[in-house]
N, C-alpha and C positions, 0 to 999 in steps of 0.2 A: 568248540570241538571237544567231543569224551575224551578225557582219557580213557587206557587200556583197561585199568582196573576199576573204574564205575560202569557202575551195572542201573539200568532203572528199580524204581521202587516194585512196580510189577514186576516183574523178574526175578527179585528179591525175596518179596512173598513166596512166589512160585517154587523157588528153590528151600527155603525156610518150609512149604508145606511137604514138599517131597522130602525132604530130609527127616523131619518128624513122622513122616506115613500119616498125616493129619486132612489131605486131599479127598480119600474116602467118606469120612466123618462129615469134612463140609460139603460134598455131593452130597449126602444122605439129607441135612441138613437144607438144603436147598431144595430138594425134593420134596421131603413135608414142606416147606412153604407153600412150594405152588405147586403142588399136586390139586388143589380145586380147579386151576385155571387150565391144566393138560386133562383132568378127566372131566372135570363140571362140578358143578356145586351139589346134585344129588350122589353120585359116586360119592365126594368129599364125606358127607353125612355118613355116608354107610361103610365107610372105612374105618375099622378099630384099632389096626396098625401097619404100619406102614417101616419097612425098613430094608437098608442093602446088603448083603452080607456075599462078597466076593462080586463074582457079578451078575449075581441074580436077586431078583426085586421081588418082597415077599410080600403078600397082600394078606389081612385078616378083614373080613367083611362081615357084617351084621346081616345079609339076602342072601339067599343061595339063585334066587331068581338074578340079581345084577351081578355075581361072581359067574352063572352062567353066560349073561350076554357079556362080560369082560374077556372071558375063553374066545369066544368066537372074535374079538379084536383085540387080540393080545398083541399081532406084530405092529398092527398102527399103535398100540398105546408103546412099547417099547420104541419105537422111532420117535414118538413125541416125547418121550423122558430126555432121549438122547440128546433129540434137538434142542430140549430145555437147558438142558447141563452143557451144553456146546462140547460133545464129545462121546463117545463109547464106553460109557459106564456101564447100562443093561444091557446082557446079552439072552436075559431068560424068567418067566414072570412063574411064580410058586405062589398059590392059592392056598390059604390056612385054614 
């Protein structure tokens, strides 16, 4: 049976990331990983950077033709970031 004052090691991280503000960093982090596998491996290619800053998810791409089809399904790519990160991290995609 726990005692009061143990806590699990997940929980511990969790608290350890929140305390630093370091949660952001590793979402972003997790994001370039598998950003191939939520937009595809042709996206992936044509993507030059990629990054979060508050809660909007910044894209720089190499096509204007696949930055246009990305406009037209921005609220499904935003739902699959989210589902990715298991949580509401992007609320809004910005095109560079």
């Amino acid at each position: 049976m726990p005692r009061s004052n143990e806590t699990s090691l997940k929980d511990a991280i969790n608290q350890l990331l929140e305390a630093y503000k370091l949660k952001p960093k590793l979402n972003e982090a997790k994001l370039t990983e598998r950003w191939g596998s939520i937009v595809g491996e042709m996206i992936q290619k044509h993507t030059l950077q990629l990054f979060v800053k508050g809660s909007k998810l910044y894209i720089k791409l190499d096509s204007s033709v696949i930055r246009q089809e990305m406009l037209y399904s921005r609220t499904t790519i935003i739902e699959k970031v989210n589902a990715e990160l298991g949580g509401r991290v992007v609320d809004e995609i910005v095109f560079l």
